[in-house]
C-alpha positions in Angstrom: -52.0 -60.2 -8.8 -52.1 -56.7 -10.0 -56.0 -56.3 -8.8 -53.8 -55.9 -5.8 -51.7 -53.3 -6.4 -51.7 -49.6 -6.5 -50.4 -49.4 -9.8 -50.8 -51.4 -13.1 -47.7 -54.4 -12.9 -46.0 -52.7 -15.6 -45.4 -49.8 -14.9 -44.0 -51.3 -11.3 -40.2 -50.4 -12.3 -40.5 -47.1 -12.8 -42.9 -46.8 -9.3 -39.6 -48.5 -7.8 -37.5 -46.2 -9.5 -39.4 -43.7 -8.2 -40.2 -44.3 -4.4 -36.4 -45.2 -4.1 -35.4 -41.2 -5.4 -38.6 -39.7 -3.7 -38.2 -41.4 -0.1 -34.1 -41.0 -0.2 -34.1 -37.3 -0.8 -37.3 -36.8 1.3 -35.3 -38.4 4.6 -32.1 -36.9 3.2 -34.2 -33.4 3.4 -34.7 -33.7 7.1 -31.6 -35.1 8.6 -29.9 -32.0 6.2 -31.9 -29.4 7.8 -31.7 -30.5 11.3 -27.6 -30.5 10.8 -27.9 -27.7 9.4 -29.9 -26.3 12.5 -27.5 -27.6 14.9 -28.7 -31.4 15.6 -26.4 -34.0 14.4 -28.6 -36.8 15.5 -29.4 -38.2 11.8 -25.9 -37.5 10.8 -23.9 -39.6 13.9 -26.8 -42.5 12.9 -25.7 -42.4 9.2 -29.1 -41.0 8.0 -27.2 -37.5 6.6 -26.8 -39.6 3.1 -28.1 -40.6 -0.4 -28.0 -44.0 0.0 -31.3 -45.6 -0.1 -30.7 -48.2 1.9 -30.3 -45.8 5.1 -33.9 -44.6 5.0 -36.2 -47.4 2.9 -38.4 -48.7 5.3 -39.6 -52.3 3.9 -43.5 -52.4 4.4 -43.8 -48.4 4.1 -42.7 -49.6 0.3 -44.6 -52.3 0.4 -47.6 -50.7 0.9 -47.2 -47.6 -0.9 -47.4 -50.4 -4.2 -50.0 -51.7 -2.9 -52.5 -49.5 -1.6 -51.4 -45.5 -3.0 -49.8 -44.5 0.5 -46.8 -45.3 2.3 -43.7 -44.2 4.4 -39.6 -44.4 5.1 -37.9 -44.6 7.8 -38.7 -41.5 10.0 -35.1 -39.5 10.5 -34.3 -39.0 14.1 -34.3 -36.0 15.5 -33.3 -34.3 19.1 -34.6 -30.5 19.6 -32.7 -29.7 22.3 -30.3 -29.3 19.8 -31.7 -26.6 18.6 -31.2 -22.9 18.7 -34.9 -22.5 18.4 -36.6 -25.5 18.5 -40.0 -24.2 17.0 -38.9 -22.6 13.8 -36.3 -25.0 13.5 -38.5 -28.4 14.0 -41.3 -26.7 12.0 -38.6 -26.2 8.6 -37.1 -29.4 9.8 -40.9 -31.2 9.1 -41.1 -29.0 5.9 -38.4 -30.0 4.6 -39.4 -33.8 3.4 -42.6 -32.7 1.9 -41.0 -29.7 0.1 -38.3 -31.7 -1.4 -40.6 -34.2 -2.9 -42.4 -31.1 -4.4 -39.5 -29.6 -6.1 -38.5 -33.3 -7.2 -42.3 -32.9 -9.0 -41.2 -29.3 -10.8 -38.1 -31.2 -11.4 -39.4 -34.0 -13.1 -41.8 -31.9 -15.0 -39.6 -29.4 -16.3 -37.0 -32.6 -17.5 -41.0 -33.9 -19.0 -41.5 -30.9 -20.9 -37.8 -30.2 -22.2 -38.1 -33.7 -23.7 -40.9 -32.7 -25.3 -39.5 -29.3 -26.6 -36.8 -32.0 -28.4 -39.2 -34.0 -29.2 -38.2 -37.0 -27.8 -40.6 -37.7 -25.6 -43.6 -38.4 -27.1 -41.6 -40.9 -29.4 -40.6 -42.9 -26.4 -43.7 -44.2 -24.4 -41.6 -45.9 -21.6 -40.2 -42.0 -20.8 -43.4 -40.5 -21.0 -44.8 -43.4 -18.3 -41.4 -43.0 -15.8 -42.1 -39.2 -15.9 -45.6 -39.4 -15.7 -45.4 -41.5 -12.6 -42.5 -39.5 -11.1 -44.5 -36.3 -11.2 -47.3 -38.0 -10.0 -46.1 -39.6 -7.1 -43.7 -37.2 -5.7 -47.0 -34.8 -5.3 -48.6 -37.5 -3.7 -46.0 -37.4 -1.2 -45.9 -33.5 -0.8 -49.8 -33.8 -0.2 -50.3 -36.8 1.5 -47.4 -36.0 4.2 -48.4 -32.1 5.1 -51.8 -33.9 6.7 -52.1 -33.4 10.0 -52.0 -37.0 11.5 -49.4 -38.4 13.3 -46.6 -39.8 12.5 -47.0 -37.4 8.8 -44.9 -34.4 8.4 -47.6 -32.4 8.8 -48.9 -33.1 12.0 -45.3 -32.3 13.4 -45.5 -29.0 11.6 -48.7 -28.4 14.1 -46.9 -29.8 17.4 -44.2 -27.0 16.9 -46.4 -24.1 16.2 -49.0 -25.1 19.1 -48.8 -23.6 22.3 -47.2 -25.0 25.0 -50.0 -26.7 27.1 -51.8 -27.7 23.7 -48.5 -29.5 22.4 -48.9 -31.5 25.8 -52.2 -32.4 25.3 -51.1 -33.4 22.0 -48.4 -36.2 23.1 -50.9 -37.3 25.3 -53.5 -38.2 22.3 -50.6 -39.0 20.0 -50.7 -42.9 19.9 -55.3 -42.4 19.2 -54.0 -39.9 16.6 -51.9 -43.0 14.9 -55.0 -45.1 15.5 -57.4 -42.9 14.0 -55.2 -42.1 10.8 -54.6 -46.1 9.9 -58.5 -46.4 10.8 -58.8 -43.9 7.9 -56.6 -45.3 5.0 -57.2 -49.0 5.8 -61.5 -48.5 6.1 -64.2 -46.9 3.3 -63.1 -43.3 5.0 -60.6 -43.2 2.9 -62.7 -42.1 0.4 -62.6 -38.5 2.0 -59.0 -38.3 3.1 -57.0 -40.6 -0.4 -59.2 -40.3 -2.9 -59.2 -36.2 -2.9 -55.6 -36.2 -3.0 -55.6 -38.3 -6.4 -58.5 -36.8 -7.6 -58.1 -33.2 -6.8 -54.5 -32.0 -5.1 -52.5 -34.1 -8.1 -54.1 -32.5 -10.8 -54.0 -29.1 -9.2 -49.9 -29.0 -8.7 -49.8 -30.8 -11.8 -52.1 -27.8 -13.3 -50.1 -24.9 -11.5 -46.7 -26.4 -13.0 -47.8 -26.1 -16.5 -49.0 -22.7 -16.2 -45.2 -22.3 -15.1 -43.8 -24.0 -17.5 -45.9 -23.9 -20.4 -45.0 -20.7 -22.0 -41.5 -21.5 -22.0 -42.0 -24.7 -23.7 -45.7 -25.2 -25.2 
């Protein structure tokens, strides 16, 4: 069984654990900054809240264990809510990703402080949960700036292009969906996945200890 999972069977609580903080805060992010902006939309559908049962989406988790990637359920949002629907859509999108990185400096600064008191590196089951927090909630950050629909990061370009490009835009949307799961389910993902574990982890991973390091190293 665990040739067919993403990670190693057991260190599967502490991914639980983990996807259950990273995906509540991450939808939690967005329907916050869309109140904030003016759209209540999340809030009067009970998605302004920490509970994870309001934004866990079953087979997003499922195959997040399973094969590296994965979603929650997507936060509703109305911009003619908004004041200013470009800036606040685009910080609206940001949101998610950007919460999942400062969950990552979070959980690396709680890493390193437990080393500091030398507790961590006693304790091999707090050294995994931390290693796999850190690890995953940069996965997230990375994986859901790209620019393929439905990720965070392709909204981020829908609300910054120009008006008769973000038409063209909805009109390819649904080949754009296509295209991405043709990526992460086929051999491609080789240039799209793998860099993100091989490369973007290790570099946020990197820039926080340069951070943090002199304080505690």
């Amino acid at each position: 069984m665990e040739q067919f999972l993403a990670f190693p069977l057991q260190q599967m609580p502490f991914v639980v654990i983990t996807l259950i903080i990273a995906f509540t805060i991450h939808e939690f992010s967005h329907a916050f900054v869309a109140n904030l902006f003016g759209d209540p939309t999340a809030k009067n559908e009970g998605r302004l809240t920490l509970s994870p049962i309001s934004h866990l989406d079953p087979f997003g988790t499922l195959l997040l264990i399973i094969a590296g990637f994965g979603w929650a359920r997507p936060v509703p949002v109305n911009p003619r809510n908004f004041k200013r629907p470009r800036l606040a859509g685009v910080l609206v999108s940001i949101a998610g990703p950007l919460s999942n990185l400062i969950l990552a400096f979070i959980g690396t600064l709680c890493f390193y402080v437990l080393i500091y008191a030398q507790v961590a590196p006693n304790n091999v089951y707090l050294y995994q949960f931390f290693n796999l927090f850190i690890m995953i909630n940069i996965l997230l950050f990375i994986f859901n700036l790209l620019p393929f629909p439905p990720l965070d990061g392709y909204r981020i370009l829908e609300d910054l292009a120009p008006t008769n490009i973000r038409i063209k835009m909805k009109q390819y949307e649904s080949y754009g969906i296509l295209l991405f799961l043709i990526i992460v389910i086929t051999p491609l993902d080789q240039y799209v996945i793998s860099p993100i574990y091989n490369q973007g982890i290790p570099s946020v991973m990197g820039l926080f200890e340069r951070i943090l390091g002199p304080f505690f190293l």
